[in-house]
N, C-alpha and C positions, 0 to 999 in steps of 0.2 A: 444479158445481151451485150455485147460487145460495144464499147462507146463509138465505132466507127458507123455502126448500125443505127446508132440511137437517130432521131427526127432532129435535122437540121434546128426546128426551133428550141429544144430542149439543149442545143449547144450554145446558140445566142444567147437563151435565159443565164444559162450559168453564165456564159460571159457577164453579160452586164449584171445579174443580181451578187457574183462570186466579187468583183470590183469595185460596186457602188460604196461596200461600207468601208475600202480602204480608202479612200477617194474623200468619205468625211474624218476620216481618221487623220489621214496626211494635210489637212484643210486645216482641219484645226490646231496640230502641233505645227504647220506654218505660221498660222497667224499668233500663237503666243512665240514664236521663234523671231517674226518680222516687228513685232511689238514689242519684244522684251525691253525695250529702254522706256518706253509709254508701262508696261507694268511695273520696271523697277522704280519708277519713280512713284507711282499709285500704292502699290504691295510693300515694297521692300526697301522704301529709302527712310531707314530708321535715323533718330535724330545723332549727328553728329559723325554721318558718315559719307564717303566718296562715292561719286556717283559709279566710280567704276564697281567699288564694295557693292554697292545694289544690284550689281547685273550679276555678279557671280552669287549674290543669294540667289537671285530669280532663277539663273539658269541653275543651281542647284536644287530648286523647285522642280524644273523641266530634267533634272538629271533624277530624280528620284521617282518620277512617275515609269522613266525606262528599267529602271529594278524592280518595279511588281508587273513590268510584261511575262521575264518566265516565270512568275506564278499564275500567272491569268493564260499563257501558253499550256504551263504543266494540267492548272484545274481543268479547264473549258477543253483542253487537246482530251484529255481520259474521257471528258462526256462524249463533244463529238466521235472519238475512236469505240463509243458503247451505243450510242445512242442516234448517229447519226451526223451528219454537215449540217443539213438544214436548220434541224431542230436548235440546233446551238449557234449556228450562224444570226439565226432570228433573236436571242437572247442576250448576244454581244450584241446588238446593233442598239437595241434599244437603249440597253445600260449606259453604251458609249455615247449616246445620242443625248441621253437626260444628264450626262456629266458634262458633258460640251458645253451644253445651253445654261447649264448651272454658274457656271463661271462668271457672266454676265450678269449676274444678280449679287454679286456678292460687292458689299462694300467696300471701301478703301482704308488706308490706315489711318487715314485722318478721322475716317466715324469712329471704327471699333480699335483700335490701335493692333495691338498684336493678334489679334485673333484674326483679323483678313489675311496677311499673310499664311496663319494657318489654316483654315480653311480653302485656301485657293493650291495651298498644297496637297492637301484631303482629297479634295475634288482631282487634283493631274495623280493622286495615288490612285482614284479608280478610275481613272482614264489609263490606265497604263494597265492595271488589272483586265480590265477589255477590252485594251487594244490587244493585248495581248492574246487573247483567245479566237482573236479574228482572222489575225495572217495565215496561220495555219489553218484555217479551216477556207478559208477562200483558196488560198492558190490549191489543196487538197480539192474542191472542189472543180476549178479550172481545168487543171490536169486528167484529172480523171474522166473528166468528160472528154476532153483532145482526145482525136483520133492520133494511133501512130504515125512518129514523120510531124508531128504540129504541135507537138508541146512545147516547146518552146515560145511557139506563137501564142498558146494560149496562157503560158505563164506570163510572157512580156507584158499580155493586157492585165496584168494585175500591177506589176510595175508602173506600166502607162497610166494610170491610173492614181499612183502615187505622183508622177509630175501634174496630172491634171490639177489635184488638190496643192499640190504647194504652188499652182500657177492661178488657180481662185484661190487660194488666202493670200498671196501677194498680190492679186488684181485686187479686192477687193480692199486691203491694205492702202492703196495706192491711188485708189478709187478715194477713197473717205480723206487720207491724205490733200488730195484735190481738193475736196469740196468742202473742207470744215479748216480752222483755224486751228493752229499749234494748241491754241487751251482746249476749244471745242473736244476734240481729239482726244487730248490728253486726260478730259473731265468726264466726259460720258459715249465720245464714238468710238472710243476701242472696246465697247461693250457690243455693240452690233454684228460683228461676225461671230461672233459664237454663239447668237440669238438665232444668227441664219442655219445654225445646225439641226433646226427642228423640221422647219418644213423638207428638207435635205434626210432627214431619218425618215420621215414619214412616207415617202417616195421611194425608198429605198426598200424599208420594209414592207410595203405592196408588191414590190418586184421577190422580197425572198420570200413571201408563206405563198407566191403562186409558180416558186420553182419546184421541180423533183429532186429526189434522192438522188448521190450516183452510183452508176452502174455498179464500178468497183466497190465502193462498199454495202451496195445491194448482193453481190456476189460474196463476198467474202464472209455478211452474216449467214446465208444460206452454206454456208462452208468453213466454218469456224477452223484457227490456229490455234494451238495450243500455246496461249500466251507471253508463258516467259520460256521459252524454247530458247531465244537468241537473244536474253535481254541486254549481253554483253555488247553484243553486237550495235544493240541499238544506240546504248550511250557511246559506244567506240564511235556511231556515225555522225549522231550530235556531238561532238567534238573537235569532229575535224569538218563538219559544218560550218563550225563559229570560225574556223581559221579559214576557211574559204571563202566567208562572206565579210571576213574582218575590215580588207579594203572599203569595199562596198560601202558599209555602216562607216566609219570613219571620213572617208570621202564624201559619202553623199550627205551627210551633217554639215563638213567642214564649208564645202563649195555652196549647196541650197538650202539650207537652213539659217547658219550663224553667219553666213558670211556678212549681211547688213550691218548686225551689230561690232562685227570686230573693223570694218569700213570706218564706220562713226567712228569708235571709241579708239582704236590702234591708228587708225590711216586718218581724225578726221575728215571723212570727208560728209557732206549735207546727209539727211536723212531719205530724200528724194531720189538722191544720184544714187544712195547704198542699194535702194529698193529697186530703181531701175536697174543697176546691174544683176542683182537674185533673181528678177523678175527672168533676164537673159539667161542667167545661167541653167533653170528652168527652164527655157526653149530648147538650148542645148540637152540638157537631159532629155527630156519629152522628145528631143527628132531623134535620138539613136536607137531606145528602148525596139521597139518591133520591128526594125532592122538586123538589128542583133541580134534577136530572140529567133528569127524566120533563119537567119546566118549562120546560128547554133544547130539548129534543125540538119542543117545542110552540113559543117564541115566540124561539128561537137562543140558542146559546151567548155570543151578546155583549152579549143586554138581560142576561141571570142576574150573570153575570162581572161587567159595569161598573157593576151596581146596586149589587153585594157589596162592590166595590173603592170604590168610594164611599163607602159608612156606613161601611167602615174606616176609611178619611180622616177622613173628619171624627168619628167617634166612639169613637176609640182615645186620646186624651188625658182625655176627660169619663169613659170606663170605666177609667182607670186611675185617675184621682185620687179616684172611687169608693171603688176599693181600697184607696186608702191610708189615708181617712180614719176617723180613730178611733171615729167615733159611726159608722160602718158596723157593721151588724150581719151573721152568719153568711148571713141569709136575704136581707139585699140583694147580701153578695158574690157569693150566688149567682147571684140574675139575672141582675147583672153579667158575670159569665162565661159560662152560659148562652148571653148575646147575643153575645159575642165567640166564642166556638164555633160558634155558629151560623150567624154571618157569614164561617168560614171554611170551612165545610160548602155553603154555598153557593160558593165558589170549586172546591173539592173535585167537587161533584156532576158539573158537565158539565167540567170540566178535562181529564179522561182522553180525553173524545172529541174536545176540543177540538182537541189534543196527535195523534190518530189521525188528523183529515181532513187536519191537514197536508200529513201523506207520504207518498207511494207503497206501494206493498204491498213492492217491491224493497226499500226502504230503510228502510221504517215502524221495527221493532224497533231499528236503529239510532238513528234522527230521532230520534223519539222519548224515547227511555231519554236521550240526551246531553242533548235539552233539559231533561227533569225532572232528570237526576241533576246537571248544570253549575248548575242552579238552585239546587238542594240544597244542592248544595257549597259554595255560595257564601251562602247566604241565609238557610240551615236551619244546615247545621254548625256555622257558625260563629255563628250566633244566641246561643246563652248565651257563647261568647268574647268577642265583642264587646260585649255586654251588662253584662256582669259586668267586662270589663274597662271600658267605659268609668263605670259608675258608679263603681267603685275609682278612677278615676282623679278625676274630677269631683265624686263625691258627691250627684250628680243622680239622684234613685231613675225619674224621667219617662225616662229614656233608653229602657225598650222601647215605650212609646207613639209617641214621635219614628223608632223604627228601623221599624216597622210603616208610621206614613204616610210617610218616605221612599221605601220600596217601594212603596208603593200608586203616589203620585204617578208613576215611571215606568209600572208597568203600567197603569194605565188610557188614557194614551196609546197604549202596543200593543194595548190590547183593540181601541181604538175601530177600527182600521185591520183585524178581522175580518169577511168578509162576511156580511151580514143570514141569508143562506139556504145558510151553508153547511151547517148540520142537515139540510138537504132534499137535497143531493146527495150522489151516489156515492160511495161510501168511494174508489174508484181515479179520481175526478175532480180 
């Protein structure tokens, strides 16, 4: 049956059950992204070293959990593309749910010495392993449920969904921030958000064992492809995935993720003011996403994408030296970020469908999840590593504005090589 046909509620379901688990996924790589100077100092501040040295372990922690996403992409994408979205949607959720909360139980370096750091690394290796096997099957899911003419729409809320959770790990950040003292905080309440990931899994997973299968890949098993017919094909498109989503991942790292900690540590500035402004930049992301995505619908995914990739280019230098400078006021840094969230909310909105026409219904959950997660891995993880290290090394505070329009520069060349109407056609053409 055709997804346009299917019962309105069976579109809802997958909306909210395809979202909720990136929603705790993006929550929680916020709040270890908003806290990394509260974990570098608890995990990673080995004796006799700079506090900046503890933040590039830490984010080296956080960078090594985005290298076993395209394994947990490549594994869980072959199950769901054999077995099904649901089934495998349901056994990410869990995994990623019990590695979340795990986090919070582990000691400091003061009890066990070297062994907390390793194990807190252990634990973000299979959080990354299952995060990875979730992207791809949720927006695969999304998607194939959108009627023609809405996917866009219906990818954006997988997106939106990613601002929601980096906007509850920053509230909730912000929140404890508030209400507990610099030690309080630093001794035992940065353990409380990733405690919150359980009752958050269990909610979640009630919404996926009572969705359906989708259409698409209910059609496609009654209708089997000879497998590797096009394998060529399919790595040709995972490839030029990763260069179309390369902005994306490097932007939306740079701007709502690490921006707090390079605020403190590069720009000085309080730990409160860093979070309020992420917390902004965050808003900005979250208002463009389903404007852009509905936007895409209407005039293609590669007028939104190359227009977005563009004002990054060229206005990711002028918003950062913004920032830096001393007669900026609270209310200008704000806009400031604002528009740099905004401009990646705009990449964000139709991305996810962009990523779906790609590939086949056979291979989509695969395709897919390796292009964004290989993206990730490379562009996102390692964002505050590279960052952080190369100003330590250089002294150059402009380093994430240069690392931002380097990636633009390739992707806008992969954008442009998008067909004008591929919004218009067949999810299986």
């Amino acid at each position: 049956m055709p997804a346009s046909q299917r019962a309105p509620n069976a579109h809802k379901r997958a909306l909210i059950a395809g979202s909720i688990g990136n929603f705790i996924e993006w929550y929680e790589f916020a709040v270890y992204g908003f806290l990394a100077t509260v974990i570098a100092k608890n995990f990673f501040q080995l004796s006799g070293e700079t506090g900046l040295t503890s933040l590039i372990l830490t984010y080296a922690s956080f960078a090594v959990a985005f290298f076993f996403r395209p394994l947990g992409a490549m594994v869980f994408g072959r199950i769901g593309d054999r077995i099904g979205r649901k089934p495998t949607l349901i056994i990410v959720l869990v995994m990623m749910t019990l590695a979340t909360a795990a986090i919070g139980l582990v000691p400091v370096y003061a009890s066990i010495g070297v062994a907390a750091p390793l194990i807190i690394t252990g634990l973000r290796i299979l959080q990354g392993l299952f995060a990875g096997g979730e992207y791809g099957g949720a927006v695969s899911l999304m998607t194939e449920f959108a009627p023609r003419g809405k996917r866009g729409l219906y990818g954006a809320w997988q997106s939106f969904t990613v601002a929601l959770g980096l906007l509850a790990g920053a509230g909730i950040v912000a929140l404890l921030s508030a209400l507990l003292t610099p030690e309080a905080l630093h001794d035992w309440g940065w353990r409380i958000p990733f405690f919150l990931a359980l009752p958050m899994g269990v909610v979640a997973l009630w919404l996926r064992v009572s969705m359906e299968e989708t259409p698409s890949f209910v059609q496609q098993q009654a209708h089997p492809v000879a497998e590797r017919a096009r394998l060529n094909d399919t790595f040709k498109a995972i490839f030029m995935g990763i260069g179309r989503v390369m902005v994306w991942s490097a932007a939306g790292y740079t701007y709502l993720v690490i921006m707090p900690a390079y605020l403190q540590s590069a720009l000085h500035t309080g730990f409160n003011q860093a979070l309020l402004i992420a917390v902004i930049s965050n808003i900005g992301f979250a208002l463009t996403i389903i404007p852009s995505g509905i936007l895409s619908d209407r005039i293609g995914r590669r007028a939104v994408m190359v227009i977005a990739t563009a004002l990054l280019l060229i206005l990711a230098l002028p918003l950062l030296k913004i920032l830096q400078a001393e007669s900026s006021t609270l209310a200008i840094k704000a806009v400031v970020v604002l528009v740099a969230g905004g401009l990646v909310g705009m990449l964000a909105g139709p991305g996810p469908a962009m990523l779906a026409e790609m590939f086949p219904t056979r291979v989509r959950y695969t395709g897919l999840g390796l292009a964004y997660s290989l993206s990730n891995a490379l562009f996102s993880g390692c964002a505050g590593l590279i960052i952080t290290g190369l100003i330590k090394e250089t002294g150059n505070v402009d380093i994430p504005a240069y690392y931002v329009m380097a990636t633009a520069l390739v992707s806008i060349v992969a954008l442009m090589t998008l067909k004008k109407d591929d919004h218009l056609r067949s999810l299986e053409e």
